[in-house]
C-alpha positions, 0 to 999 in steps of 0.5 A: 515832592514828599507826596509820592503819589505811588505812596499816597494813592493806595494810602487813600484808597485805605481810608476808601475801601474801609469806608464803603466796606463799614458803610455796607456792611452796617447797611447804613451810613455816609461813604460819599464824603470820606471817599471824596477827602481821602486824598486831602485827609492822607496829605493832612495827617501825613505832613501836616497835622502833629500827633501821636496815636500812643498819647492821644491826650498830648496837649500840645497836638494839633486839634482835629475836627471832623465837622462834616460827622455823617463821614465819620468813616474817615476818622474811624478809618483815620484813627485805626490806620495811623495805630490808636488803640481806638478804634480797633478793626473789629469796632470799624467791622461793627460800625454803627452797630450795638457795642462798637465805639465806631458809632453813626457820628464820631462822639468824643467821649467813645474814642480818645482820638475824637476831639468833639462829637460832631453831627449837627453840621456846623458845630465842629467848626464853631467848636473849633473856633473855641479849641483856636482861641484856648489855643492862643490864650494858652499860648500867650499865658504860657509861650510858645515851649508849651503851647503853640499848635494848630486846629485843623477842620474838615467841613462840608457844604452842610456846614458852611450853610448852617447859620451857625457858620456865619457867627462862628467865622465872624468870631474867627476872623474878629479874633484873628485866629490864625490858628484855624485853618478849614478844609472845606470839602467843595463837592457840590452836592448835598442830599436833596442834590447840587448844591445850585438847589440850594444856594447861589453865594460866593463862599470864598467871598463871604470868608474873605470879608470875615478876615480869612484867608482863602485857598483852593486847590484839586482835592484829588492832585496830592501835590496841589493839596500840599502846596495849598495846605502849606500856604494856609499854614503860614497865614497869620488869618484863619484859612479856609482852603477849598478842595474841589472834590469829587463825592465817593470817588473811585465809585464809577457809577455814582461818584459825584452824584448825591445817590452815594451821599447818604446810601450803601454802595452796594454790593455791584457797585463796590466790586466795580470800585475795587476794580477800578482801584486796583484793590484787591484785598478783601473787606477790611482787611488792609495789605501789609506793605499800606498798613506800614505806610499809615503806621509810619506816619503815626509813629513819627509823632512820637519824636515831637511830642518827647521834645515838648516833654522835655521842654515842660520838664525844664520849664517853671510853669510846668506844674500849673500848666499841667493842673490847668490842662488836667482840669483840677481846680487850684486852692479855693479855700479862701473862695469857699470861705468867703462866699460862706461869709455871705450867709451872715450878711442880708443881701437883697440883689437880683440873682444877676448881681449875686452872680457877679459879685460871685464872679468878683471872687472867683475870678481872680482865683480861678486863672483858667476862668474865661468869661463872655457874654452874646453882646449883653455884659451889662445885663448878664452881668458876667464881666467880673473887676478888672476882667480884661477882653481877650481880643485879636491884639491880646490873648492873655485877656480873659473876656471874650465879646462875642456879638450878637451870636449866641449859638457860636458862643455856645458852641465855642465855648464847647470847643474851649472845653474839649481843648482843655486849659481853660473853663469857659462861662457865657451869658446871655437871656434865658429866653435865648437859649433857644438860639443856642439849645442845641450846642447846650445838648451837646454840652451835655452830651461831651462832659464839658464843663461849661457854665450858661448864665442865663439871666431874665429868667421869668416874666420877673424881667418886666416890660420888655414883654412877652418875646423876651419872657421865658416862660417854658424854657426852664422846663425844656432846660430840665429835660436835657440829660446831663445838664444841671439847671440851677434857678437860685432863690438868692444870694446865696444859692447862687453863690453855692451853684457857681461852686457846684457848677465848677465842681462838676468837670462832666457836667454843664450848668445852666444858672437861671438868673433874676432880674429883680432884687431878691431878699437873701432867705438864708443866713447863718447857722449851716455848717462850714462847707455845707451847701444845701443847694448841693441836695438839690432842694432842701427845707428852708423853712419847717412848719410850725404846726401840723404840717398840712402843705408842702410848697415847693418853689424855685428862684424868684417864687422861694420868697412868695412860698415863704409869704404864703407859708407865714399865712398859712401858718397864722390860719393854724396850717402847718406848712413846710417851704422847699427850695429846689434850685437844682431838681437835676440834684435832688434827682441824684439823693438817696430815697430816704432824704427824698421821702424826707422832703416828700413824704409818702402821706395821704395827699388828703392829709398833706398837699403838695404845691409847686410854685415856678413863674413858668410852665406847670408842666413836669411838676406833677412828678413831685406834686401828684395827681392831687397836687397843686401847681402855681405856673404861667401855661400862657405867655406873659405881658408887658408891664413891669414886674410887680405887677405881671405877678399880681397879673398872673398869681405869684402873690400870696393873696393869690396863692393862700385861697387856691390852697385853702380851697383845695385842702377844703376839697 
C-alpha cells in the first residue's frame, strides 16, 4: 500500500496544527473543515494530483480547486508544506492579517499556486467545470503530448446546496467531463448545525442522474481514500467522490459539532488536540523529518513537468499553443482593418446584430474565442458563421449551449479564463444578470478576461414587458470595480468595444446591447486605428453655436441626444453631444481631456444633461447638482418600443422643453 499510514498520519496532522494554530492566532477563521480533509488532501497531493511548486503556471498541471474557500487554511498549509515560494510560514503566522497573501479566503491573484479565488460556496466547482472543459477543448486542438490533465475539487455541503451546483453539474454531466473529478467533504454539518436542518436530498442520486459517476470512501482510512480516488480517476464521467469526514478531527471536545465550524479552538482545546495527536512542536513550527516528507512529495513533480517540455519542444504546435496559453492575441491587423472599413458604411442594425457581425469577423481570427449563450442564441446573437458546438462527442467545437443556467455559464466561463488557452464570451438578457452578478464580481475580482454580451438592454426591448425590462442594471453593472461596462450606440462603437474588450487580459466587459435598430452615428474621417470608444466618452457632435447644453448619452439614447441637439441648435442654443459607452473608461483619462468634455463652467451658463433609458441615479457625478438627467426611476410597461419611449420621454419632443425650461430658470 503507497499510503503508509506511519507516513501519512503525521503528514496530515501538518496540515492540522497548522490550521488551528493560523485559525487562533488570527482569532478568526475556519478550522473544521481542513482538519476534517487532511487525510483525503494528504492522499490527493501526494499520489494523485500532478504539479510542481517551483513552475506553478506548468500549463499541463492538474487544476486544484478549493470550492469550500473559508477552509483556506488547507491550501495555504498545502501550498507551503509541498515548497511553493508562496505562501511563506511568516504569511500563514499572519493569516488573515494586513499584508499576508494568506487572506480569509484563497484569492488567486495573491498566490501563484491558487487557481481561483473561492468563498461564495459553489463557484469553485462551477469554476472548475469551466477549467475541464478549456481542458478537453485544448486536449482535442492540441492532443494529448500537450494537453491531457486532471481538474480536481474539494467541495463542502455549502456547496453542493448552492443552486449554482445544480446548473454547473447538469453542464458537467451533459459535456461528459471526465475530467472532473469532486471531492465532497461529507461532514454533515454546516454552521447553523446537521445538515438534517437544512436538507433531506439524496446527493449521490441527484449526481448520478447528472451523468456522474459516484464514489464513497472513510475520509479518514488512507488506504479507502486511495482506492476511491483511483476508481474516480479512471471514470470516463465526471466524479464526485464522497469522503465521510469527521469536521475538525483530532479536536476531542468539538470534533464533529458545527462549534468548530467557523470558530478559534481555543487555546484549552488546542492543548488537548496536540496531546491527542501526539504533536509536540510548537505553533507553526513543522519537524523536520514531516517537512521532508511533504517536500519529497512537491518535488517529484518536477520530473513530469520536464518530460511534457521536452515534448512541446518537439512538437510543431508548440509556438501557437504557448501564445494561446500566455494569453496574447494572434495578428489582428486584418480584423482591426476590417471593422475600420465599417466607419464608411450606414449600418442601421440592433447593437445585437452589430455584434454578431463583428463575431463573423473575430471568430474565425481569434482561435482561442470560445463562444455561448444561457439558451438564447438567437436572441444574443452570440453564435458567430460556421461556429460549431463544443459538446460531450466533440471538443474541438467552439460553441458551448449552456441551458437555461446562467449563473453556471458565468461562472464556467470564469474557470475557462483562469485555465488559460482559451477567452471565453456568453450572452444572454441584460435583465439576467442578476441571476449571474455575483460570478460576474468575481470576474472582476480574479482578472479574467471574459466578455458578457447582455443584450435587451433597456425597456428598447418592448412588450415582453417589465419583468424583462433592465432598468437598473446598467448602473448596478457600473458600481463593480474592475469591470468595463460598454453600452454602444451603434455599428461601430460596438465593433470598438469588442476590440477593447479583447485588449484588456485583467479586465472583464459587459456589452450591453439593443434590441432595436440603431442608425450608425459615426462615419468616416477618424484616424486609422483611432477608436474613440477607447476614451470612454467622446464628442460626437460639437455645437455650432455658443455652446449652452452638454448632452451626454449612451446606447440607444445617443440618437435622441443627437435629435434634441439639432433642435436646440435651430433655437440659436449651441449644444455639444457626448457619447459615453464606457464611463469605466472615461474614468481612467487624464483630467485635462475630462475638462475638455466637461468643462469646469458656470453651470448657469452651460447645462449639463444625461440621457440613459435607466435609473438617473449616478449621473449627478458628471451633471451636478444643477443638472439634468433624463432616465426611468420606475419600471417600464408593455408595449412596443417606440411607443415606451414617447411613454417614459426619450424623444426630442419630450426632452427640448425640460431643457429650455431649465436653462430659463
Amino acid at each position: 500500500m503507497s499510503t503508509d499510514p506511519t507516513r501519512f498520519a503525521p503528514m496530515a496532522n501538518a496540515i492540522r496544527a497548522l490550521s488551528m494554530d493560523a485559525v487562533q492566532a488570527a482569532n478568526s477563521g475556519h478550522p473544521g473543515m481542513p482538519m476534517g480533509m487532511a487525510d483525503v488532501a494528504t492522499v490527493l497531493f501526494s499520489e494523485f494530483l500532478r504539479f510542481d511548486p517551483s513552475r506553478p503556471d506548468w500549463a499541463d498541471r492538474d487544476r486544484f480547486v478549493l470550492s469550500a474557500g473559508h477552509g483556506s487554511m488547507l491550501i495555504y498549509s498545502l501550498l507551503y508544506l509541498t515548497g511553493y515560494d508562496s505562501p511563506t510560514i511568516e504569511d500563514i503566522r499572519n493569516f488573515r492579517q494586513m499584508g499576508s497573501v494568506c487572506a480569509g479566503h484563497p484569492e488567486n491573484f495573491l498566490i501563484p499556486g491558487i487557481e481561483c479565488t473561492t468563498g461564495p460556496l459553489g463557484q469553485g466547482l462551477a469554476m472548475a467545470v469551466g477549467m475541464a472543459a478549456a481542458e478537453r477543448h485544448l486536449n482535442a486542438t492540441f492532443g494529448d503530448d500537450l494537453v491531457d490533465h486532471n481538474t480536481w475539487v474539494i467541495a463542502g455541503d455549502g456547496c453542493l446546496m448552492e443552486g449554482i451546483n445544480h446548473e454547473a453539474i447538469g453542464l458537467a454531466g451533459t459535456l461528459k467531463l471526465g475530467r472532473l473529478k469532486v471531492l465532497w467533504d461529507d461532514n454533515r454539518i454546516t454552521i447553523d448545525g446537521d445538515t438534517s436542518l437544512s436538507t433531506t436530498e439524496d446527493i449521490p442520486a441527484r449526481y448520478k442522474a447528472s451523468g456522474w459517476d459516484v464514489f464513497s470512501c472513510d475520509g479518514h482510512d488512507f488506504a479507502d481514500i486511495e482506492r476511491a480516488l483511483a476508481e474516480a480517476e479512471l471514470s470516463d464521467k465526471p466524479s464526485l467522490v464522497a469522503c465521510r469526514t469527521v469536521i475538525g478531527k483530532g479536536a476531542p471536545n468539538k470534533q464533529g459539532g458545527h462549534d468548530v465550524h467557523g470558530a478559534p479552538l481555543g487555546a484549552d482545546e488546542i492543548a488537548a488536540t496536540r496531546l491527542g495527536l501526539g504533536w509536540t512542536a510548537e505553533p507553526f513550527v513543522i519537524p523536520e523529518d514531516i517537512l521532508a516528507d511533504w517536500r519529497k512529495v512537491g518535488a517529484k513533480g518536477a520530473a513530469a513537468r520536464e518530460e511534457w517540455e521536452s515534448r512541446v519542444a518537439a512538437d510543431p504546435q508548440a509556438a501557437e499553443f504557448q501564445r494561446r496559453m500566455a494569453g496574447e492575441l494572434p495578428d489582428v491587423a486584418e480584423v482591426r482593418a476590417t471593422l475600420q472599413s465599417w466607419l464608411e458604411g450606414d449600418a442601421n442594425v440592433a447593437t445585437r446584430k452589430a455584434s454578431e457581425n463583428v463575431l463573423n469577423v473575430l471568430v474565425p481570427a481569434i482561435p482561442e474565442l470560445i463562444g455561448g449563450s444561457a439558451d438564447l442564441t438567437g436572441s444574443n446573437n452570440t453564435k458567430a458563421k460556421n461556429q460549431a458546438p463544443l459538446t460531450g462527442d466533440d471538443y474541438a467545437g467552439r460553441y458551448v449551449y449552456y441551458g437555461i443556467r446562467e449563473f453556471g455559464m458565468a461562472a464556467a466561463m470564469n474557470g475557462m479564463a483562469l485555465h488559460g488557452g482559451v477567452i471565453p464570451y456568453g450572452g444572454t438578457f441584460l435583465i439576467f444578470s442578476d441571476y449571474c452578478r455575483n460570478a460576474i464580481r468575481l470576474s472582476a475580482l480574479q482578472q479574467t478576461r471574459v466578455v458578457y454580451v447582455l443584450t435587451h438592454d433597456s425597456i428598447g426591448l418592448g412588450e415582453d414587458g417589465p419583468t424583462h425590462q433592465p432598468v437598473e442594471h446598467i448602473m448596478s453593472m457600473r458600481l463593480i470595480p474592475n469591470l468595463y461596462v460598454f453600452r454602444p450606440a451603434d455599428a461601430i462603437e460596438t465593433a470598438e468595444a469588442w476590440q477593447i474588450a479583447l485588449d484588456a487580459p485583467n479586465t472583464p466587459s459587459v456589452l450591453a446591447l439593443s434590441r432595436q435598430n440603431l442608425p450608425q452615428l459615426r462615419h468616416a474621417g477618424h484616424p486609422a486605428g483611432e477608436l474613440p470608444t477607447a476614451r470612454g466618452a467622446y464628442r460626437l457632435v460639437s455645437a455650432k453655436g455658443e455652446r449652452r447644453v452638454i448632452l451626454i448619452a449612451t446606447g440607444s439614447e445617443v440618437q435622441v441626444a443627437v435629435q434634441v441637439a439639432e433642435r436646440l441648435e435651430s433655437q440659436g442654443i449651441g449644444a455639444d453631444v457626448i457619447s459615453a459607452p464606457c464611463l469605466e473608461l472615461f474614468e481612467q483619462q487624464d483630467e485635462s481631456y475630462k475638462r475638455e468634455l466637461l468643462p469646469d463652467v458656470d453651470p448657469s451658463q452651460v447645462l449639463r444633461v444625461s440621457i440613459e433609458a435607466g435609473v438617473t441615479w449616478g449621473w449627478e457625478r458628471y451633471t451636478m447638482v444643477n443638472g439634468l438627467n433624463i432616465g426611468i426611476d420606475r419600471f417600464g410597461a408593455s408595449a412596443p418600443a417606440k411607443d415606451l419611449f414617447a411613454r417614459f420621454g426619450f424623444t426630442a419632443d419630450s426632452i427640448v422643453p425640460k431643457i429650455l425650461d431649465k436653462l430659463s430658470t
